[in-house]
N, C-alpha and C positions, 0 to 999 in steps of 0.2 A: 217470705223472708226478705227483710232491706236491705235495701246495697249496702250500706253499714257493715249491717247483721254479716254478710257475707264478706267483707275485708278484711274484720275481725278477727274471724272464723279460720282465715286462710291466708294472713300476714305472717303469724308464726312460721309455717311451711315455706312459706317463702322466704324468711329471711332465713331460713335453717339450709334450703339450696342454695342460695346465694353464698354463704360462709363455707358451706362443705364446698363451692364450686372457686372459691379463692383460694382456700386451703391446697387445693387439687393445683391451682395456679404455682402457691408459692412451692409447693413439692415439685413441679414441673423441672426435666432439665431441659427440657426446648427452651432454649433460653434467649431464642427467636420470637418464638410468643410471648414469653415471659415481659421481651420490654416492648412488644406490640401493645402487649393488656395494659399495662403500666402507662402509656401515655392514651390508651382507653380510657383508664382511671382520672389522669392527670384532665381529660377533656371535660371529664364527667364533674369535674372537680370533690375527685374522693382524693383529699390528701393525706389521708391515713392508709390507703392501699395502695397507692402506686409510689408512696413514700416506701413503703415496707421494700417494692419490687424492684425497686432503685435499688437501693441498700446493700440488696442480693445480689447485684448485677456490679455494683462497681467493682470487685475482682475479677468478675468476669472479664468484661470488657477494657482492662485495664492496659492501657497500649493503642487501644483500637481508635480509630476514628469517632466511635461512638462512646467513648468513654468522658469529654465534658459533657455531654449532654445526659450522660446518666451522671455525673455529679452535679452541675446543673441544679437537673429537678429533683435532685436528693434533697437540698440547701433549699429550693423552695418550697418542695414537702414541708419541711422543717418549722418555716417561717410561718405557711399556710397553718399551720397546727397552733399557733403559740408562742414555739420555742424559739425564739431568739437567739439564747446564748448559742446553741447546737446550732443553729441556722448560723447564724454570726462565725462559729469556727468554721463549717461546711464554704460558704464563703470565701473568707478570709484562704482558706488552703486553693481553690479553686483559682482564687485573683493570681497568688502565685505561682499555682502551677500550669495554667491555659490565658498563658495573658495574649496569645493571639485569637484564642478561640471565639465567633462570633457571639457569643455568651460575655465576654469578657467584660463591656464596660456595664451591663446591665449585674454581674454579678459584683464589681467593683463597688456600683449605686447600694447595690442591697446589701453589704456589708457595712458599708456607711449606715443605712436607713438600720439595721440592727440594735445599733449602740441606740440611734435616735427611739424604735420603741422602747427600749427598757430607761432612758432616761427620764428620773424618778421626778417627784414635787419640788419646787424648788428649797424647801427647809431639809430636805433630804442631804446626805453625802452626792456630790457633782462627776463624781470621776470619770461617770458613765456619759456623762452629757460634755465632759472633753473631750472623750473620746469620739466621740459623733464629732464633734468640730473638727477632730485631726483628720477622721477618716471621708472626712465631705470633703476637706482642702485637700486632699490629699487624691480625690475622685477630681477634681477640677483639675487639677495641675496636670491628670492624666487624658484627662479627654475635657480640656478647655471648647470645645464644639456641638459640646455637649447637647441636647435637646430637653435634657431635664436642668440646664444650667439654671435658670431661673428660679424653679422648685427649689434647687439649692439654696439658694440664697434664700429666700424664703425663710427655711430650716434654720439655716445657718444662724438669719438673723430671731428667729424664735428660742433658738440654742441661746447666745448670746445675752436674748433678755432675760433668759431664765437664771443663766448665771448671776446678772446684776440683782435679781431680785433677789436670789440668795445670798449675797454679797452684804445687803441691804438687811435682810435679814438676819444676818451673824453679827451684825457690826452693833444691829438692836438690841440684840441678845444680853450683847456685854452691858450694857444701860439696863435692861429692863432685872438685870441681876445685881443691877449697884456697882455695877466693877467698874468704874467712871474714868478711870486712866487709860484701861486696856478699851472701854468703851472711844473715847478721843481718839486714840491710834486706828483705832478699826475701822471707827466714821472717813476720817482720815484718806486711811488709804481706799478705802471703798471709793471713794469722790474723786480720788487722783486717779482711780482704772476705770471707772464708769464716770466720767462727768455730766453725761448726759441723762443719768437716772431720774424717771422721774419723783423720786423722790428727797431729790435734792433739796428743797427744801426744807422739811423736815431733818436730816442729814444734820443741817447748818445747823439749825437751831438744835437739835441734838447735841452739837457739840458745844456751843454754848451752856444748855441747861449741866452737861456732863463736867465741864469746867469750873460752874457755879458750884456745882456739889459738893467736886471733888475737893476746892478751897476750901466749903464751909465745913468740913469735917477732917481738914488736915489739922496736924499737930503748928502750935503758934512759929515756928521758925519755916515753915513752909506757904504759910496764908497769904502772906504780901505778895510772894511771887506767881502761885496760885490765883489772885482776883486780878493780878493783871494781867493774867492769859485771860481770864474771862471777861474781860474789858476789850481787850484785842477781838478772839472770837465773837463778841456782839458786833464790833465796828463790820468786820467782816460780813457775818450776815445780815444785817441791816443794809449795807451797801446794796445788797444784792436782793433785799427782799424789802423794800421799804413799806410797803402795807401788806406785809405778810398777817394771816390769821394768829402767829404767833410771835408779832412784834409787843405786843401789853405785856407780854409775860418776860418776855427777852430783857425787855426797857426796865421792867423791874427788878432785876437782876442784875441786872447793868447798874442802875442806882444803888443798891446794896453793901456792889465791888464798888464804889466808886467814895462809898458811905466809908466802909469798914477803913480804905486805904487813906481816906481824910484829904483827897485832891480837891 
C-alpha cells in the first residue's frame, strides 16, 4: 500500500479527532487552557479557532489584565479571516477602550489599515477610502514616532491618488454623457483640488471641447456668450500645453468660435 494510499485512508480519522478534540476545547470551562490553546492556535496560525476561543473568553476575562490581549486577537482573528468591517469594529472599540495597553498603537495602525482593505476601484463610491485617510492621520497625530510612519505615507499617498483618479473619473463621466456644463464645472473643480493629476491635460482640453459643445448646441441668445468661454478655455490650455496631442483639434475649435463670433 502507498504512502498516498495510506493518508488517504486515515486523513478522515484524523480530521474527525481533531474537530471532536476543539469541540471538547470550546465546551471547556478551564478557561486557563482555553486561552492557552487559543494562542496555540493563534501560533499555528488557525484564525478560525483561536478566533472562536477569543470570542468565548472576552467576558470571561473582562476586567482582567488579560482581557486587551484577548480583544487584541479577537480583532486580528477577524482581519486574518477576511472580515474587515468586524475586524475594523473589534479595533475601533479596542483603540478606545485600551489606549494604554501595549497593543494599543498596533491596534490604532489596524483599524486604519481596515478602511484601507475594503477601499474599493477607483470608479467606485470613495467613502471607504476617506475613511482610511481620516483614520491613518488620525494613527500619526497619535503616535507621530511611529515606526510604520513611512508605510503610512505610503498608503496615505496611494489613498489620495485613488481619490484623484476618481475625481477625474466623474468629472469624464459628465462629458462622456453630453452633460457639457455639469461636465465644465466637474473638470473644473477636479483641477482646482487635484492640480497635480496626471491627467491634467486632457482635463484642459476636456473643457475646452465641453465649451465648444455646449455653444454649438445652445439656443441663439446664449451662443455668443458660450464661443467666447471657448475661446478663453483654448487660450488657457494652449498656454499650458503648446504641443499637446490635442492642440489640432482644440485650434480647430478655436477657429470655429472665432468664425461663428465674426472677430
Amino acid at each position: 500500500m502507498s504512502r498516498k494510499t495510506i493518508v488517504l485512508i486515515f486523513l478522515p480519522v484524523i480530521l474527525l479527532v481533531s474537530c471532536k478534540g476543539f469541540e471538547k476545547i470550546l465546551k471547556s470551562k478551564d478557561y486557563d487552557f482555553k486561552y492557552q490553546k487559543a494562542l496555540e492556535y493563534f501560533q499555528k496560525g488557525d484564525h478560525y479557532r483561536y478566533s472562536m476561543l477569543f470570542e468565548q473568553l472576552v467576558p470571561i476575562y473582562k476586567g482582567t489584565q488579560r482581557a486587551d490581549t484577548v480583544e487584541y486577537y479577537l480583532a486580528l482573528g477577524n482581519y486574518n479571516q477576511g472580515d474587515y468591517l468586524l475586524a475594523g469594529h473589534y479595533f475601533d472599540k479596542f483603540r478606545k477602550t485600551y489606549p494604554r495597553s501595549p497593543f494599543a498603537e498596533e491596534a490604532e495602525f489596524m483599524y486604519a489599515y481596515c478602511f484601507y482593505e475594503m477601499s474599493p476601484r477607483p470608479d467606485l463610491d470613495q467613502e471607504t477610502t476617506q475613511a482610511a485617510i481620516a483614520a491613518f492621520s488620525e494613527f500619526i497625530s497619535k503616535f507621530p514616532r511611529t515606526s510604520k510612519r513611512q508605510q503610512v505615507l505610503d498608503i496615505h499617498k496611494e489613498l489620495k491618488e485613488k481619490l484623484m483618479e476618481k475625481s477625474y473619473l466623474s468629472a469624464k463621466l459628465y462629458y462622456n454623457m453630453s452633460e457639457y456644463k455639469a461636465a465644465i464645472v466637474a473638470l473644473k473643480n477636479s483641477l482646482e483640488e487635484y492640480p497635480n493629476t496626471p491627467h491634467r491635460e486632457e482635463m484642459l482640453y476636456l473643457i475646452v471641447r465641453s465649451s465648444y459643445l455646449l455653444a454649438d448646441n445652445s439656443v441663439p441668445e446664449k451662443r455668443k456668450e458660450r464661443f467666447q468661454a471657448t475661446i478663453d478655455e483654448y487660450f488657457t490650455f494652449i498656454a499650458e500645453y503648446p504641443e499637446s496631442r490635442y492642440a489640432k483639434d482644440a485650434k480647430e475649435m478655436h477657429e470655429r468660435s472665432v468664425k461663428v463670433l465674426g472677430i
